[in-house]
Steps between C-alpha positions, in 0.01 A plus 500: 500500500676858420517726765183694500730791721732524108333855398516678881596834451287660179794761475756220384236272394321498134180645495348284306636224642377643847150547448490151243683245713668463109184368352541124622197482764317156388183356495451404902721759640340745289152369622576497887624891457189588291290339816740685709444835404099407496506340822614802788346612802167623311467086461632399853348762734269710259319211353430289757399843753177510157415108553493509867244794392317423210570094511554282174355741243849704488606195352386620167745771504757253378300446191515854453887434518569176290276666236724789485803294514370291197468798331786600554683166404332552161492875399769660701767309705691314245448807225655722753793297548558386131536899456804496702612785759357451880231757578163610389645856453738360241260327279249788497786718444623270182182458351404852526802600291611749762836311622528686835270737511227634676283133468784339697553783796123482555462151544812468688330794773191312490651138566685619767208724671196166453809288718492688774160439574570158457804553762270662776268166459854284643584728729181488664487132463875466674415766779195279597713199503831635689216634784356176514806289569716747673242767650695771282279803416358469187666855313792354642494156417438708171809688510669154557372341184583799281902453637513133444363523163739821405797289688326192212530603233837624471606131495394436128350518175225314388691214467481532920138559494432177277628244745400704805091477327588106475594440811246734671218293264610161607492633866210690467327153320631302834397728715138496376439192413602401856310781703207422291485144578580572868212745527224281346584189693481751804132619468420088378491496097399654203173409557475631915671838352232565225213388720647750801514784277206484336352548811677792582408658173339266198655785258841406646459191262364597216673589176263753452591723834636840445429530120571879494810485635617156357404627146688802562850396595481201264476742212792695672702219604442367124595810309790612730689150493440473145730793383727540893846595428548351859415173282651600170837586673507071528341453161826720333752269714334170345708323219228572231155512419400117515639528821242745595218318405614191665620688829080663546299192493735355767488814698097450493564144634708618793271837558224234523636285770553845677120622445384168657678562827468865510119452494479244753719637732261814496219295605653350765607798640122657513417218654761470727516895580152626366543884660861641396452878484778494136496165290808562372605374880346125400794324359695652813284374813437145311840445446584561887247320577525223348893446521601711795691790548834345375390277171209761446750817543745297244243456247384889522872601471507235151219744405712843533833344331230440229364837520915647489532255168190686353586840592869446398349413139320797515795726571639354181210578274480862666903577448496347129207725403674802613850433503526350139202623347426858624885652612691248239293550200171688490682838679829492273280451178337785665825714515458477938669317770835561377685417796335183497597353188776304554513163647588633838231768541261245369678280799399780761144558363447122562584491868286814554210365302510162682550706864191758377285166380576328901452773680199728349256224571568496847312854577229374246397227777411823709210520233416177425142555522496703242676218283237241591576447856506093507807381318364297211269781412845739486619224316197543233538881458868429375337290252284707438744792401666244313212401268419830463840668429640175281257236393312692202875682382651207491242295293470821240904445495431134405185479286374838350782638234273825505572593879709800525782635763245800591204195522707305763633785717134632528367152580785425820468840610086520473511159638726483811350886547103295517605210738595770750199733467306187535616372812549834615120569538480100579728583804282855624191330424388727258350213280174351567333151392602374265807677398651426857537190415649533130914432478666823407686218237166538319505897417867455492501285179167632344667866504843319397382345194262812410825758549715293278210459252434795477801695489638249237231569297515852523938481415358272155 
């Protein structure tokens, strides 16, 4: 196995090389990253805190989720990598015929900004943990996270971040599978659990509980994963585009073992602590109750060296889109950034980027409320933003020749610009029934794909 510490330092190191792990990522190493990056604390504290509330029904959100995989597997993953170059910004950038220019910077800003949201939603997740197993405060069990994953990621490249996403799967798989089987056998079966519930709350088992909301983040989830350069950043470092499309349908496979015990694990937690004040707690009181403070503790920590993997990731997508493709080439082509043009301003601007990307997020948990409050719903306004900002630019890159540079720059700006106003007046309740319960992804991608319409039309 080669050293996944070779490209350390991305001043020595080639770029490309850096941020590709040299193209050689296979079929199952390439699949257990791809569930990685899917799987984070939205899955292992945010999901399971909406079954223990809603029950079974948020089951369907995975649907949501394969469908926009598959979708992606056909129309976008492996077309994205066969282009070459290893972000978004760079293919809209190519096929807009502006090299460096404006396309790319835009992107870059946006890619960086829609992350950070997703970086409050682990930050959150690990303060919750760190107070659970050590009694920390939660802003500073924050504040801890944020330094381990900054300390993290200067180890590596992506290379790093591939075999750290296979060996947090194949823990995380262990783990579950386990605590799963542990918890059912505790409360007497599959069939004692469904029967218990049920009489808590019949909706609690039924597919059809929560359709608003289920609906909702499935069509976020579904959109956001589709086109997620948090995703694509592992779809550029695969070997080529078969490998792509072999690499999805076994990430579904894994994701599905996950969605089994993520949903069951919910239920027993309702039933096994039916009043918690915040569900995202769940996961945290079953697993100390169940194994103790020690083996309980040890599992939650597993969770938060999953949760520095993720955010570590992260900090790579966030310091490629601005390093490489705003200061290296969309500000020269724009005649700015001078002193940062050269390899070893471009150096500097990384660390700062990936030290700006770890530590903004950590005053946006102050205001997490306004971000959806409960983890997996900050998780859904990140994919939100990125449905909104990416999916429908992206697709015009791919499919509609007639699409123009003015087109897509109206359609990420309208778009990300929607998904905020949206939940914005979700967040003051300033929406009644039934708007309230409408996913700002929905106006995101409806004004999207009407901006880039419409402005391309008008360039004709």
């Amino acid at each position: 196995m080669p050293s996944p510490i070779k490209d350390s330092d991305p001043l020595v190191a080639d770029e490309e090389s850096f941020y590709t792990a040299d193209r050689r990522v296979g079929t199952v190493l390439g699949s257990m990253s791809l569930t990685a990056t899917q799987v984070s604390a939205g899955t292992m504290i945010g999901t399971i805190g909406i079954h223990y509330t809603v029950g079974i029904g948020f089951a369907l959100v995975w649907v949501g989720i394969w469908l926009g995989w598959l979708f992606s597997m056909f129309f976008i993953a492996p077309q994205l990598r066969e282009a070459g170059g290893f972000t978004i910004a760079n293919f809209l950038a190519e096929r807009f015929g502006t090299g460096d220019g404006h396309i790319r910077g835009l992107a870059a800003v946006f890619i960086a900004l829609i992350y950070l949201v997703y970086t409050t939603a682990q930050y959150v997740a690990g303060g919750i943990l760190l107070e659970a197993v050590f009694g920390l405060d939660q802003f500073l069990g924050v504040v801890l996270v944020a330094a381990l994953a900054l300390s993290y990621t200067v180890l590596g490249g992506m290379l790093f971040s591939v075999y750290s996403d296979a060996i947090q799967v194949l823990t995380l798989l262990v783990g579950l599978v386990t605590a799963t089987t542990v918890a059912v056998c505790d409360v007497g079966g599959v069939g004692q659990l469904t029967d218990s519930v049920a009489a808590i709350d019949q909706q609690l088992v039924s597919l059809t509980g929560a359709p608003a909301l289920t609906l909702g983040l499935a069509l976020s989830f579904g959109f956001g994963i589709a086109i997620a350069p948090f995703e694509m950043s592992r779809v550029y470092a695969m070997r080529d585009p078969e490998t792509v499309r072999r690499a999805i349908p076994l990430s579904i496979g894994i994701q599905s073992i996950i969605a089994v015990c993520i949903a069951t694990i919910g239920l027993v937690a309702r039933l096994r602590f039916p009043g918690l004040d915040n569900p995202d707690m769940a996961v945290v009181k079953l697993s100390l109750d169940l194994f103790g403070p020690l083996v309980g503790g040890l599992l939650l920590l597993a969770v938060v060296a999953g949760i520095l993997s993720t955010v570590d990731s992260v900090l790579l997508v966030s310091s490629a889109a601005i390093s490489h493709d705003l200061f290296k080439k969309a500000f020269p082509a724009a005649g700015l950034a001078d002193p940062f043009s050269d390899e070893q301003g471009v150096a500097t601007i990384t660390r700062l980027v990936t030290v700006a990307a770890a530590v903004i997020p950590v005053g946006f948990t102050l205001f997490s409320g306004y971000l959806g409050g409960l983890i997996q719903l900050i998780v859904a306004l990140y994919t939100s933003l990125l449905a909104g900002t990416l999916f429908a630019p992206v697709l015009a890159g791919l499919y509609w020749t007639e699409a123009t540079k003015s087109g897509v720059i109206s359609g990420m700006g309208a778009g990300i610009v929607a998904v905020l106003c949206w939940q914005l007046l979700r967040a003051t309740e300033s929406l009644g029934d039934p708007l309230v319960s409408v996913d700002p992804v929905v106006p995101g991608l409806l004004v999207s794909v009407l901006a880039i319409a419409v402005v391309s039309w008008v360039d004709l």
